[in-house]
N, C-alpha and C positions, 0 to 999 in steps of 0.2 A: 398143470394147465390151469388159467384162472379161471374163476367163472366170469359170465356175462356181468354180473353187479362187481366183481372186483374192475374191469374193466373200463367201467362207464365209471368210477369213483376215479380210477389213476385220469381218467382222459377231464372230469372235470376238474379236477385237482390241477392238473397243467394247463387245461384255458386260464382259472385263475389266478395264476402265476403270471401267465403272461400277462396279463391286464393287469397286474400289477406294478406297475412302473413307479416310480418316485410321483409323489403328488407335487404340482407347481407353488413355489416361493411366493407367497403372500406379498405384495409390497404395496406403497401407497400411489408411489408414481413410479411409470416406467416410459422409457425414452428409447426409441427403435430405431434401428437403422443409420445410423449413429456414425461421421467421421469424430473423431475423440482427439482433440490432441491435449494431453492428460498433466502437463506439463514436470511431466519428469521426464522428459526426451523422447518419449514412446506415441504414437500415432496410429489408434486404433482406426481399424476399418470396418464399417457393418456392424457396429457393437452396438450391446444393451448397455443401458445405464438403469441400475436399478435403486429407488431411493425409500427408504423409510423413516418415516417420521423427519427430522433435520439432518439427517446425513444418508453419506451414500451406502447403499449395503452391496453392491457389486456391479462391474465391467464385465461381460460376458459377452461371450461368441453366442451365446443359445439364449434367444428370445424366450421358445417355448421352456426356458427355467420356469419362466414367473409366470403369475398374474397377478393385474393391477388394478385397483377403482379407478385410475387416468391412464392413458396410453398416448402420449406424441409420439407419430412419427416422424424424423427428424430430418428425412431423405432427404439428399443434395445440400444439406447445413452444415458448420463445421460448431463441435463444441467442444469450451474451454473453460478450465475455470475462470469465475467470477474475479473480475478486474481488482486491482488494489493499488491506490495512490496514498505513497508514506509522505507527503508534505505537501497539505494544505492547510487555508486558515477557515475556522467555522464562523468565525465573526466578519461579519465586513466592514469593512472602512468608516460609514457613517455612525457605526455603533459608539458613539465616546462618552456616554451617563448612563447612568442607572434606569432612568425609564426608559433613556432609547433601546436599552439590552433587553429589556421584559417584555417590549413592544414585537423585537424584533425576532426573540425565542417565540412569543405568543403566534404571531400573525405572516413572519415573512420564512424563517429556518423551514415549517414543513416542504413548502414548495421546492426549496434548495436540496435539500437533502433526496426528495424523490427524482428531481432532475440527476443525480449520480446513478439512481438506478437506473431510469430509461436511458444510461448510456453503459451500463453493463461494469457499474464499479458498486459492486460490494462491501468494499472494504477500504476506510479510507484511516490516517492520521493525521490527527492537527497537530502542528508543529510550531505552534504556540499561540496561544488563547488564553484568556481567565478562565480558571479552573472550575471553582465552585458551580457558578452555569451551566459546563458544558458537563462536567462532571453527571450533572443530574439530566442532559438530557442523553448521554451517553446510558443511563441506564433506562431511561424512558424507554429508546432503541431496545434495549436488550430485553425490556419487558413485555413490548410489543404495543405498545402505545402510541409512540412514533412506527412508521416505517421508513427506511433509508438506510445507507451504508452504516455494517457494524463501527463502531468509531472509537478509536482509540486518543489517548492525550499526553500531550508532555506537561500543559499547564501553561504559568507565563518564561518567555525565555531568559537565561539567565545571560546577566553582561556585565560589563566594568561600570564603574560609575563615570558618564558619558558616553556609555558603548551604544551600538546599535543594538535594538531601533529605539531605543530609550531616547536617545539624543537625533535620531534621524524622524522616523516616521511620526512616533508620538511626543514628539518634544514642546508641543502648544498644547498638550492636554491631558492634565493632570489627570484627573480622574482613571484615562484608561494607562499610562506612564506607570502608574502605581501599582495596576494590576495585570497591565499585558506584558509587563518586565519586571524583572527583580534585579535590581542595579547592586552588588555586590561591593564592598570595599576590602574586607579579608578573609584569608583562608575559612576561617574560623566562622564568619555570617556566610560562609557560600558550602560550606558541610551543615549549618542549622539549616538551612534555605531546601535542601535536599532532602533532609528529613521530613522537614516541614510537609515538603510537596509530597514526600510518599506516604506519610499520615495523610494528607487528603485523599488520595488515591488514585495518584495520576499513571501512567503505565509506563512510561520513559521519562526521560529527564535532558533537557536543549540547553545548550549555553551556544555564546558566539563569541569568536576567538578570528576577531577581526578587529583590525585599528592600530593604534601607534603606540608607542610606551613610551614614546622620547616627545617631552614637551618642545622642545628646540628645533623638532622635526614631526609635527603634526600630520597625520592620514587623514585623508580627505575622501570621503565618504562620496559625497558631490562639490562640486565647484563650492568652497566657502560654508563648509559643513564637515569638522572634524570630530573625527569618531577617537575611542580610549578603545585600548585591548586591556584584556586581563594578563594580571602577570599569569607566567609559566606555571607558578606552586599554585594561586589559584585552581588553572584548569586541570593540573591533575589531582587537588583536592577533591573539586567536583564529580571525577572521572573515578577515581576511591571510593568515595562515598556514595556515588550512584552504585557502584557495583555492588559495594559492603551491604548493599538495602537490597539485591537482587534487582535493579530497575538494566535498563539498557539505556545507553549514551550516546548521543550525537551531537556534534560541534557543526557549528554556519562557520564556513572557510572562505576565503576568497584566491586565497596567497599560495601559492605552492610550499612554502617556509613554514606558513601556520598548519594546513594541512598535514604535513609532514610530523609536525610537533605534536598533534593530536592524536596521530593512529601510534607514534610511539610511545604516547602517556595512554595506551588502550581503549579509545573513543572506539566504540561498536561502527560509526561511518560518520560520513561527513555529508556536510550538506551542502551546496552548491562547488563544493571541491577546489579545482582552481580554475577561474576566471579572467582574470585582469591579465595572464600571460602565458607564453607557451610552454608546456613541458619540453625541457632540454635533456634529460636524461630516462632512466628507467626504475630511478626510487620509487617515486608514489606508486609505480604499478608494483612491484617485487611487495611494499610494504601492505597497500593493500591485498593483493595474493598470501602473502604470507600469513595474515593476521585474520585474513578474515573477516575483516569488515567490509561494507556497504559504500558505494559511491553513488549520489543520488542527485543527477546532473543537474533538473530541473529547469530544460529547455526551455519551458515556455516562459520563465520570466524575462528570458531576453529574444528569442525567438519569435513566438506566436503573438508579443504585443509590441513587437518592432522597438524594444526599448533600447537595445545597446548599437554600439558604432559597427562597421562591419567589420572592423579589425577585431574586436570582442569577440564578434557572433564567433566568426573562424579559429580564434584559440579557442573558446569553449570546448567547437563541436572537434574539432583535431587533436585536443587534450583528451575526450572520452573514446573517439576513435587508438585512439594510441593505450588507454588504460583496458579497454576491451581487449584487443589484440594481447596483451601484457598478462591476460587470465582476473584481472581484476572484474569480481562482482557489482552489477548495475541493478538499482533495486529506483523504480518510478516513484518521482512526484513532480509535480506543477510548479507549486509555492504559488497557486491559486487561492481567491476568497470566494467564499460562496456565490457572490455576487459577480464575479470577471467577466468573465464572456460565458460563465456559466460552467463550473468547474469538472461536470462530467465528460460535456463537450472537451475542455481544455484537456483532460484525460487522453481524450482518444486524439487531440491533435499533437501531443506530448509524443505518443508511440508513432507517429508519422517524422514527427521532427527527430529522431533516435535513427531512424531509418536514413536519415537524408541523411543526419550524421555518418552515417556509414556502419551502425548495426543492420544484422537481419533481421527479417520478424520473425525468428526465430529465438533470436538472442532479446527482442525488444519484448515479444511475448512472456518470456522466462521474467524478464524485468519484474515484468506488472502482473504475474501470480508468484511463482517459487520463490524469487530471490523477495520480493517484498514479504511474502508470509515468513522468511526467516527474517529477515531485517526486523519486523517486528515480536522475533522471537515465538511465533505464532504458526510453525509449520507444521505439529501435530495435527494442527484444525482444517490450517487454511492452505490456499494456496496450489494445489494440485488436487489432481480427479482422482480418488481411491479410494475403496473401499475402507466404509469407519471415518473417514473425512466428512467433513460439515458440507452441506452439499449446497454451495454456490458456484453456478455456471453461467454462461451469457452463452448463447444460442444466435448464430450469426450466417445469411446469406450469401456465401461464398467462401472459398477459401482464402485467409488472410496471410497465408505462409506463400502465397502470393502475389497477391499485394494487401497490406499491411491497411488499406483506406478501406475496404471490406468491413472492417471491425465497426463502421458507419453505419453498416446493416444490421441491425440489430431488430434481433425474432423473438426472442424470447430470453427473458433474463430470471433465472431462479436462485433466491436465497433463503435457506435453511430448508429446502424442500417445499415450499411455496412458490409458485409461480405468483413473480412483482411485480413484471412488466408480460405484456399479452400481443405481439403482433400478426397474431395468425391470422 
């Protein structure tokens, strides 16, 4: 029989067991209450989001895991990851000398660049710029000196000599001609040219593989404005030798023909894909499904500024409805400039016009986080909500799975664990 002291030692021995429970996960921020849609297909309900330091440390059903120095609760909001637009421009149109660029990095970029955050895009690419500049404000951003969308670069676009936009957009002005293009004449200058750009440090690499090859029968860019394409050995030089350096490659299309000829020399996507006519068969989709690549519609250049005929508008948006359907991957961009209607804005009207297309916001959703954090080969980091991900989210009043124009209401916008945008 025990004695009275062995008894009262077993009995406090067992209270403090029981109080012994797991002590609560330290984090920095924590996010309560939580609809998730995580964008790897899955759609928490009631969940934690737990963040430390720049990234996420866990999705949880059990709040009381953690404690945190911040606590939003997120009730009745839906979050997702942080937006990502693969093709815009950082420069805008007035930029064409040397002082207007220094002026323009100095005194007008900060404002542009925050406008992206208070429209819940984290993460954007320029898809063709002068390098050197942006190059250095691309690490500003990373340093934390700038704030605004992480930013990636291809540098200046590569073309024929006469290609676009060498011969179209910048054809009056030398200055930026020489450096917002790199006009190509052989194999041989368009494999140094690639080198060139991955010694400076650009993260992909753009050609355009648009125009004519037959003088006799000149492409016409606009009414009395003919454009050159690059030969075929060209662009799958370029498309070698991007890879051979480790960079990812995308070709500006227009043509179903050209498109076609790109994703089979290995171009990772295309950029405005095909345009000017309708898809008659089921190639481009089969090719792009098969391969793997990226189809990067970029509505609003003819959509949101009313610039093409309505016979255009309708094969664009019927050609993306048809390569959707077909299994082919849709990864967002614009082909906006900082300056447009304001290219965060043009973001979220880009995912309304995808919709009208005949995506869902499910599938438009997917666009503009997963499929674009791979298109830029960046989906360790970016891109979806998961644990050990870099933790950017946009925080939005209502559900946009929806409707899709919700993504308007923006609550709160977080990158690398930092709340950047504040609208409680």
């Amino acid at each position: 029989m025990k004695s009275s002291l062995e008894t009262l030692s077993l009995v406090l021995l067992t209270v403090a067991m029981v109080g012994c429970g797991e002590s609560p996960e330290s984090v920095d921020l924590l996010l309560t209450n939580d609809r998730v849609i995580d964008g790897t297909g899955t759609i928490h309900d009631g969940a934690t989001i737990a963040i430390t330091g720049e990234r996420i440390q866990a999705i949880s059903s059990d709040e009381k895991r953690f404690k945190a120095a911040i606590t939003i609760n997120v009730e009745g909001k839906t979050v997702l990851p942080g937006l990502i637009n693969v093709h815009v421009h950082v420069r805008t149109r007035d930029v064409v000398d040397e002082q207007g660029m220094t002026d323009y990095i100095t005194h007008r970029l900060p404002a542009y660049l925050q406008e992206y955050l208070a429209h819940g895009v984290t993460t954007i690419k320029s898809a063709g710029d002068i390098a050197e500049p942006f190059i250095e404000v691309r690490e500003r951003l990373a340093r934390g000196e700038l704030q605004g969308p992480r930013l990636f670069l291809v540098g200046p676009v590569l073309t024929a000599k006469g290609g676009h936009p060498a011969a179209t957009l910048v054809k009056d002005m030398p200055w930026l001609r020489e450096r917002h293009t790199r006009e190509l004449a052989s194999e041989a200058e368009a494999r140094a040219v690639v080198r060139e750009l991955s010694d400076l440090g650009v993260d992909a690499i753009k050609f355009v593989y648009h125009g004519g090859t037959d003088e006799n029968k000149p492409y016409f860019f606009s009414p009395g404005l003919p454009i050159r394409k690059m030969s075929p050995q060209m662009m799958r030089a370029i498309i070698d030798e991007s890879h051979q350096l480790q960079l990812r490659v995308t070709a500006h299309t227009n043509e179903v023909e050209d498109a076609l000829a790109v994703l089979e020399a290995g171009s990772d996507g295309i950029e405005h894909g095909v345009s000017r006519s309708r898809l008659r068969d089921e190639k481009l989709g089969a090719l792009l499904r098969e391969s793997g690549a990226f189809y990067v519609p970029t509505l609003s250049l003819g959509g949101a500024r009313g610039r093409w005929t309505s016979e255009r508008w309708e094969a664009t948006t019927a050609n993306l409805k048809q390569l959707v359907d077909q299994g082919a991957r849709i990864a967002l961009g614009t082909d906006g400039n900082s300056a447009s209607i304001g290219s965060g804005a043009a973001t979220l009207k880009e995912l309304e016009l995808m919709v009208e297309a005949g995506m869902s916001p499910e599938q438009v959703i997917e666009a503009a986080t997963r499929n674009a954090a791979e298109h830029l080969g960046k989906l360790d980091d970016l891109g979806t909500l998961e644990a050990g991900k870099l933790a950017d989210l946009v925080i939005v009043n209502g559900d946009p799975l929806a409707d899709i124009a919700v993504m308007n209401n923006i609550w709160v916008v977080i990158q690398g664990g930092r709340v950047v945008v504040d609208h409680r």
